[in-house]
C-alpha positions as CSV (number, residue, x, y, z in Angstrom):
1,X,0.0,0.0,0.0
2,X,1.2,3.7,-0.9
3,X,1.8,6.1,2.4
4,X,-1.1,8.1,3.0
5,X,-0.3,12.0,3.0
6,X,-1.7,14.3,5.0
7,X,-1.3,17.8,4.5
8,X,-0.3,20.3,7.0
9,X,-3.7,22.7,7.5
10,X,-2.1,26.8,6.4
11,X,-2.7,27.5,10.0
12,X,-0.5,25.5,12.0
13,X,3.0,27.4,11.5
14,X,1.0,30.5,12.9
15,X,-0.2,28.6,15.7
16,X,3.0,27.1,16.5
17,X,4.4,31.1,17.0
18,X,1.1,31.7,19.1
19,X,2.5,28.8,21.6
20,X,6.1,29.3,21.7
21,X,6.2,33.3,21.8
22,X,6.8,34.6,25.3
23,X,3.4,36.1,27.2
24,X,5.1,39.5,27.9
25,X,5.3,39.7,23.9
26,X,1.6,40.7,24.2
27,X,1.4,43.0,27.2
28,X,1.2,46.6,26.8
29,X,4.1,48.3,26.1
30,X,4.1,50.8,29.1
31,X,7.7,52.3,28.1
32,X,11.0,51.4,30.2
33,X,10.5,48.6,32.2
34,X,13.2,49.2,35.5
35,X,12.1,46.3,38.2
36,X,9.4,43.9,38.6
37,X,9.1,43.0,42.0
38,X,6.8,39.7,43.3
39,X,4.5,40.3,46.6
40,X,2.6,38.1,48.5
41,X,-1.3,39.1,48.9
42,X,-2.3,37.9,52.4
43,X,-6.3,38.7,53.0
44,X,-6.6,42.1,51.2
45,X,-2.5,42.9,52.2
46,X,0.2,43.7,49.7
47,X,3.3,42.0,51.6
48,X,6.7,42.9,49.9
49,X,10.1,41.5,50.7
50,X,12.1,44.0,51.8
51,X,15.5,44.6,52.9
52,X,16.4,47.7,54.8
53,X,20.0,49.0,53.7
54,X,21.6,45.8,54.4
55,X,19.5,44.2,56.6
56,X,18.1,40.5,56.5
57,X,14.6,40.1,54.5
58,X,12.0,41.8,56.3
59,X,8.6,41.0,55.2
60,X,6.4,44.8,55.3
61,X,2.7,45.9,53.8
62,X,2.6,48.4,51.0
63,X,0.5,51.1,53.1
64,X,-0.3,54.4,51.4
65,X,-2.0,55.2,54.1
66,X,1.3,56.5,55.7
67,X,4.3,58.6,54.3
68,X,7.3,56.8,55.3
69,X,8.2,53.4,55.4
70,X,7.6,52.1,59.4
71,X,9.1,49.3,61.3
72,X,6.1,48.2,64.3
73,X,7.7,44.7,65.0
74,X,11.4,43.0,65.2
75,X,11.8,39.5,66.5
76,X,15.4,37.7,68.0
77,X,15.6,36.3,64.2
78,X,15.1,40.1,62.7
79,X,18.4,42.8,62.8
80,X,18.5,46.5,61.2
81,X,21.5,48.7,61.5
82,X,20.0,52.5,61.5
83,X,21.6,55.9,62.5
84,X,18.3,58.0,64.1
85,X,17.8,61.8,63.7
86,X,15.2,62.6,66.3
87,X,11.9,61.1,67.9
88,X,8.5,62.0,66.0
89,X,4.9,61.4,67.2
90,X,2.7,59.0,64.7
91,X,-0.9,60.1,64.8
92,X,-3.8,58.3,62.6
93,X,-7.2,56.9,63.5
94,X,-7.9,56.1,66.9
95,X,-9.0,57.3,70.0
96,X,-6.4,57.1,72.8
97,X,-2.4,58.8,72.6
98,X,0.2,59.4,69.9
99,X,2.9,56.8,69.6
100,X,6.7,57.5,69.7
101,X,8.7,56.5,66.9
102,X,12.8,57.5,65.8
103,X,13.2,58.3,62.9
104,X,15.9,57.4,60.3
105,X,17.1,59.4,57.2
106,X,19.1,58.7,54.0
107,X,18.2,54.9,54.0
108,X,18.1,52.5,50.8
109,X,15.0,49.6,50.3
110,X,16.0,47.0,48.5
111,X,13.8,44.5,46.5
112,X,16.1,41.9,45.3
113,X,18.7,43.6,42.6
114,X,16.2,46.7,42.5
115,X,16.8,49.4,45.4
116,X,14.9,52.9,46.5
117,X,17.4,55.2,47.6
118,X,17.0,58.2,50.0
119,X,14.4,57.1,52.1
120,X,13.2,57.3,55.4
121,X,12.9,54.6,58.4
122,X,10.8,55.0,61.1
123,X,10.8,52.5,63.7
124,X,7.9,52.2,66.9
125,X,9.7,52.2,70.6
126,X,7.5,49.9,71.5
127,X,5.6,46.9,69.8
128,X,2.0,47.6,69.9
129,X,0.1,45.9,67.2
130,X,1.1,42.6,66.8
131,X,0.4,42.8,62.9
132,X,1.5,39.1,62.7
133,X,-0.4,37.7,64.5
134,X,-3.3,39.9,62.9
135,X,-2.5,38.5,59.8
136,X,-1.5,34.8,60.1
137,X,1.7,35.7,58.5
138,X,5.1,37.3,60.2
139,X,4.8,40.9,59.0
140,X,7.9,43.7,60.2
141,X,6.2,46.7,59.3
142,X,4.6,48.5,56.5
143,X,6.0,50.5,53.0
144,X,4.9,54.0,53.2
145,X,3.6,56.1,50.5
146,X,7.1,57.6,49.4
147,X,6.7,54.4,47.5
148,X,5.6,55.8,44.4
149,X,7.3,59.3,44.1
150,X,10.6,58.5,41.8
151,X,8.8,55.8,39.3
152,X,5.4,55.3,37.6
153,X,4.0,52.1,39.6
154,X,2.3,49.2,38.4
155,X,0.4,47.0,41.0
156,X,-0.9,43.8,39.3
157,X,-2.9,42.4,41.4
158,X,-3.5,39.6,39.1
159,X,-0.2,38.0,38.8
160,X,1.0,39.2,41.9
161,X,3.3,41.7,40.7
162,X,4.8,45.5,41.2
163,X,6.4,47.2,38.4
164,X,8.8,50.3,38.0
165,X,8.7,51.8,35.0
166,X,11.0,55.1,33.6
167,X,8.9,58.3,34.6
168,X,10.0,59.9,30.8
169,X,9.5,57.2,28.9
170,X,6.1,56.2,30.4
171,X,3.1,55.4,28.0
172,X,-0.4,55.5,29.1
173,X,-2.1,52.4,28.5
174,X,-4.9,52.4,26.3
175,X,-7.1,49.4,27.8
176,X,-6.6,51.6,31.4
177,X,-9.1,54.2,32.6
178,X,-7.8,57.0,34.1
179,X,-8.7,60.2,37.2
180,X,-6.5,62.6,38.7
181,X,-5.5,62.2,41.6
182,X,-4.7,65.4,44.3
183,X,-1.3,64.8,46.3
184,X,-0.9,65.9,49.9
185,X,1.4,65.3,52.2
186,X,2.8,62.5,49.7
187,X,-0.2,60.8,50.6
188,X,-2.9,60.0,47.6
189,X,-6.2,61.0,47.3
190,X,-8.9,60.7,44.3
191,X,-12.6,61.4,44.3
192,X,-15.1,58.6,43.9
193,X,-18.8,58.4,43.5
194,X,-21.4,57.1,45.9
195,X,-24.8,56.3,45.9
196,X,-26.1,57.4,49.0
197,X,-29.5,55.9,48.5
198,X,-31.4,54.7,45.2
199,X,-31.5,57.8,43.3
200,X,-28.5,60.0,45.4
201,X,-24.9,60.5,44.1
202,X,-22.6,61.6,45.9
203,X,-18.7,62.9,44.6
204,X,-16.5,62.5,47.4
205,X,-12.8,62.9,47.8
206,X,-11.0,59.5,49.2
207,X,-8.0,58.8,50.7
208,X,-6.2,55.9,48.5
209,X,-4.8,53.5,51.5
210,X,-3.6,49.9,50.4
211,X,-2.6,49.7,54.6
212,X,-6.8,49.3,55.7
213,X,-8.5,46.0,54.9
214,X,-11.8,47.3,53.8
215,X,-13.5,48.3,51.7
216,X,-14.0,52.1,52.7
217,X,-15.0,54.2,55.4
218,X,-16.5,57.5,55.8
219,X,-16.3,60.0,57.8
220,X,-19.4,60.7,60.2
221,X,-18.4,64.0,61.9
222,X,-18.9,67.3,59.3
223,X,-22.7,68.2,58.3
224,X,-22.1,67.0,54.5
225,X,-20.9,63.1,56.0
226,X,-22.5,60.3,54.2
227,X,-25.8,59.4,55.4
228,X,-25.8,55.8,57.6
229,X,-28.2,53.2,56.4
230,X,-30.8,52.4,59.0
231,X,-29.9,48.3,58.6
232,X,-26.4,48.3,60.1
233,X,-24.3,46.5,63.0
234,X,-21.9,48.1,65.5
235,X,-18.5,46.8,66.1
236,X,-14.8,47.0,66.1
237,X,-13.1,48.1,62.3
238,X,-9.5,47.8,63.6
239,X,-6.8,49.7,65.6
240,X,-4.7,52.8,64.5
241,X,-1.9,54.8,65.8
242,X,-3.8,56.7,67.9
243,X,-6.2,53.8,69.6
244,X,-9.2,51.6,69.3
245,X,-11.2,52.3,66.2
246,X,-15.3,51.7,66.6
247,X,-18.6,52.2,64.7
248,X,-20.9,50.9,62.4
249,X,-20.9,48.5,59.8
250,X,-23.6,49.0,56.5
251,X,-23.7,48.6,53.4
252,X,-24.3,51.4,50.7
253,X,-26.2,51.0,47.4
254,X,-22.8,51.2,45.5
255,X,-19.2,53.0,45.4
256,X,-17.5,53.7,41.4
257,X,-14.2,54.6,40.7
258,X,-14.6,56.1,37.2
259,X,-17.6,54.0,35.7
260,X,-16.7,50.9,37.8
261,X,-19.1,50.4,40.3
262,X,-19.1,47.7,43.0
263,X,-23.0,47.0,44.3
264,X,-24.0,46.6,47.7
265,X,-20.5,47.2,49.6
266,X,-19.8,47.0,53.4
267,X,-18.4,49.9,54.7
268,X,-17.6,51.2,58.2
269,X,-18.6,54.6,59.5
270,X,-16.2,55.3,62.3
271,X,-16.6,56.9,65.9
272,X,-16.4,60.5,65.6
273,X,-13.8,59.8,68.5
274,X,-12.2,57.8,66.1
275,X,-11.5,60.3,63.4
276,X,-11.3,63.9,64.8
277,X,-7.9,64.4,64.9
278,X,-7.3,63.3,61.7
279,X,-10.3,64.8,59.6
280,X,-9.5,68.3,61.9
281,X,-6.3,67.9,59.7
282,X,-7.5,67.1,56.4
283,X,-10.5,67.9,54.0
284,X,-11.3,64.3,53.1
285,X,-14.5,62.5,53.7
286,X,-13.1,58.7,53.8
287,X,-10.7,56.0,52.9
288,X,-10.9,53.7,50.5
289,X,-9.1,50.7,51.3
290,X,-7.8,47.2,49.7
291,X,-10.7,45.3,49.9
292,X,-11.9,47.9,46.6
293,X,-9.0,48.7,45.5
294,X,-7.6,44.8,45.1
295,X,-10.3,44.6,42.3
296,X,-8.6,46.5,40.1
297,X,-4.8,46.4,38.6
298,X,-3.5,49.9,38.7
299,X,-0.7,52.3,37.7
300,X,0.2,55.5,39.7
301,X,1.8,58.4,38.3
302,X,3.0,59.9,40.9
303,X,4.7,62.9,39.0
304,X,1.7,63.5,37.1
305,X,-1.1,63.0,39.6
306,X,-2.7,60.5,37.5
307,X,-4.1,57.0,38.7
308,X,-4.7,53.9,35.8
309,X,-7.6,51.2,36.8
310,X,-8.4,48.4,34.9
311,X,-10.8,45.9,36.8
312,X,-9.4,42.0,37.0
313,X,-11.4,38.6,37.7
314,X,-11.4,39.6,41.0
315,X,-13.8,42.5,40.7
316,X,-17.4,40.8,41.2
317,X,-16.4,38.9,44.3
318,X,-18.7,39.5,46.8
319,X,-18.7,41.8,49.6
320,X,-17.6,40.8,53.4
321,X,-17.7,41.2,56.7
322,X,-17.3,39.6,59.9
323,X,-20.6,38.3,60.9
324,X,-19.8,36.2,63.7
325,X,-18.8,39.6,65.4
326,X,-15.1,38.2,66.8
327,X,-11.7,38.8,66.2
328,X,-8.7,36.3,66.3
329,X,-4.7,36.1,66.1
330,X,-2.7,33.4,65.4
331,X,1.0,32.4,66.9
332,X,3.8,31.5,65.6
333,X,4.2,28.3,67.7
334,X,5.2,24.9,66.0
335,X,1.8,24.3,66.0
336,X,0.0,27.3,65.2
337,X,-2.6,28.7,68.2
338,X,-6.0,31.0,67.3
339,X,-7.1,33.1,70.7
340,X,-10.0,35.6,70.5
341,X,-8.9,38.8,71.0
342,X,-12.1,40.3,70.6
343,X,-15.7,39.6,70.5
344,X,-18.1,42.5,69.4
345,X,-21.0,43.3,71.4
346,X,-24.6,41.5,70.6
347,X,-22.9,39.6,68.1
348,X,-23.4,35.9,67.1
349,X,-20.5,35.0,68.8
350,X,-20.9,37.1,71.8
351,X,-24.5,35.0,72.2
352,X,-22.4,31.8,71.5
353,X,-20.6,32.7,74.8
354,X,-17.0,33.8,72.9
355,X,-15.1,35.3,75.4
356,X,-11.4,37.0,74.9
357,X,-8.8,34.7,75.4
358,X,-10.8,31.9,74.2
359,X,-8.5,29.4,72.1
360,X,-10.2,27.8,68.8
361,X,-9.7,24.1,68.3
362,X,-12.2,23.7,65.9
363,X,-13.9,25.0,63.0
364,X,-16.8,23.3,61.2
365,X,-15.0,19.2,62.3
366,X,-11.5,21.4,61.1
367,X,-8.5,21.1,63.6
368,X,-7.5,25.3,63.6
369,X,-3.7,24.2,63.4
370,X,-4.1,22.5,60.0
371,X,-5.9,26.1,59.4
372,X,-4.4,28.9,57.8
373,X,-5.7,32.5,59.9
374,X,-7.4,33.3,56.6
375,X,-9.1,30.1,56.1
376,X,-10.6,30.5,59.9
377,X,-11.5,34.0,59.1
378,X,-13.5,33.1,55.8
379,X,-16.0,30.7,58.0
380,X,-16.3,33.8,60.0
381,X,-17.1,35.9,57.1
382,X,-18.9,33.3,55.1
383,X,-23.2,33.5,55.5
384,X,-24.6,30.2,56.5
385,X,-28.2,28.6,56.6
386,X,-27.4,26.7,59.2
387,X,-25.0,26.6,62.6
388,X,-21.5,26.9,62.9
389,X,-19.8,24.9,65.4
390,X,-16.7,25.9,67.3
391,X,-14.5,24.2,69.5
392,X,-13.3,26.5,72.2
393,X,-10.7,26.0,75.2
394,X,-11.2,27.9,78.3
395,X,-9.3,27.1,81.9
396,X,-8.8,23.6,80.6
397,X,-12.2,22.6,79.4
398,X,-13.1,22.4,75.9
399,X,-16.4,24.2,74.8
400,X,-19.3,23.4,72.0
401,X,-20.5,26.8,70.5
402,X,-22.7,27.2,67.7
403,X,-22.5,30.2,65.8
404,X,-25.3,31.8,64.1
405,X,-23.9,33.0,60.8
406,X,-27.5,34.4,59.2
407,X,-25.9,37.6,57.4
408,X,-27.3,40.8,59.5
409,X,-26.7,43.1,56.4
């Protein structure tokens, strides 16, 4: 029998360049490309790598909340060499005292083979916030909002990414909406629009802080604050420098950055407490924080005022909160420990009986130490039909709770 030919179909040599072409060959060309540098996204958290002049890695949160970069926590493993210049106060949100910090200048942040130069180091006298523990993952301190000033930024929250590019050479992307953005105090700020209620819009000018978890708050002290929906819960939304931070919990109609609008998001409205001596400082009504902001991949110009925002698969996710109403660390044992450290009043878990200092064994039949904090935290934050049962340790006994986890928005 004669061989049987087959002939090639026209497009398969095409194909075959498709396949074997690098994936950057398609990106957009955003001009000179100076570092990329990889981060670790822990809950809503940008955590970078750092290394402070010539210091072992220490791992810090991208925060542009703050100005400067800030060091809150240094274990027996951690060592930084610094030469101090004086002792500065750190206000923010909060109701209780300023903290002492010494400050550093001159200093050099290094990402692998990239490095920021000329930058300040502050570093807390004393360790206060246990932002470890918080998050389930050993954390040094936080990356301040200097930043951004000597590059255009990329933050690609998709493949986990930050990029440097070449301030002259810079292109705008064209698949990239774009606002201004006003600059004080080296600290971002763009205005968004809200729907206050089913026909209200409101334009309102937003702090840009990839530091706070949430989704936003707003500020609930001057006579043009954002009106708080009547279905809403009270509880704790975190700790600042300055304190304790409580209020209410609600969700508004929607929130848009440009024509991007996210429906039904919770936001907090602090204390008044909370807020005065920061909003007595500043003309801002709110934040808007990483649980919005991670929906989107963005490029700051810095130099320009300009912020880029594409939304990225993440963008629909829904909404969340803690509905059980209680707050956890975790330790950095060999076997990892979960303790209550707070439990909000008239909360699910507050009628569970949840009381601080409470150790978790179980979640749902899941041993916690198998658990990363995370994974605890999403059965917190995750509405149920039915009960949730808890395994809790208290003066040597174990407890059965079971949490109601109805959502109360």
């Amino acid at each position: 029998m004669g061989e049987k030919i087959i002939s090639m179909p026209k497009y398969f040599i095409p194909l075959l360049l498709v396949i074997f072409f690098p994936r950057n060959i398609f990106s957009e060309n955003l001009g000179k490309r100076i570092a990329s540098v990889p981060f670790q996204l822990v809950g809503n958290y940008i955590v970078v790598e750092t290394r402070v002049n010539d210091s072992p890695p220490l791992n810090l949160i991208l925060d542009t909340g703050v100005r400067n970069t800030i060091i809150t926590e240094l274990d027996e493993k951690d060592s930084l060499q610094l030469s101090y210049s004086k002792t500065i106060n750190l206000q923010g949100l909060g109701h209780g005292k300023n903290i002492e910090a010494l400050m550093s200048d001159s200093n050099s942040l290094r990402f692998g083979k990239f490095t920021l130069k000329n930058r300040s180091v502050c570093v807390v006298k004393d360790k206060l916030f246990n932002l470890s523990g918080q998050i389930g993952t050993k954390v040094n301190g936080m990356l301040g909002a200097d930043f951004f000033q000597d590059y255009v930024v990329q933050i690609d929250y998709s493949a986990r990414r930050i990029r440097f590019y070449d301030i002259k050479s810079f292109i705008p992307p064209e698949k990239y909406d774009v606002m201004p953005m006003n600059i004080n105090g080296r600290k971002m700020y763009v205005y968004l629009s809200v729907l206050e209620t089913d026909t209200a819009h409101r334009k309102i000018k937003m702090l840009i802080d990839t530091g706070a978890e949430l989704n936003a708050w707003f500020q609930t002290i001057t006579s043009e604050a954002l009106h708080i929906p009547e279905r809403s819960i009270r509880g704790r939304i975190g700790e600042g420098f300055s304190g304790e931070i409580k209020g209410i919990f609600a969700r508004v109609p929607q929130i848009c950055l440009g024509n991007y609008c996210m429906k039904d998001p919770v936001v907090a409205f602090p204390d008044s407490a909370s807020i005065s001596g920061i909003m007595a400082l500043s003309d801002r009504d709110g934040t808007i924080g990483s649980g919005f902001l991670r929906r989107f991949n963005l490029i700051f110009d810095y130099r320009r005022r300009n912020l880029y925002f594409k939304k990225n698969s993440g963008f629909k996710q829904p909404s969340r909160y803690n509905i059980a109403g209680v707050e956890i660390v975790q330790s950095f044992n060999y076997i990892p420990q979960t303790e209550v450290t707070h439990v909000w009043e008239k909360s699910p878990a507050e009628k569970a009986g949840f009381k601080e200092g409470d150790i978790i064994l179980e979640i749902d039949g899941q041993k916690t130490f198998n658990l990363k904090l995370s994974e605890i935290k999403n059965y917190f934050e995750t509405p149920m039909k039915r009960k949730l049962y808890v395994t809790l340790f208290r003066n040597g006994k174990t407890i059965e709770s079971e949490l109601n986890m109805k959502d109360r928005l």
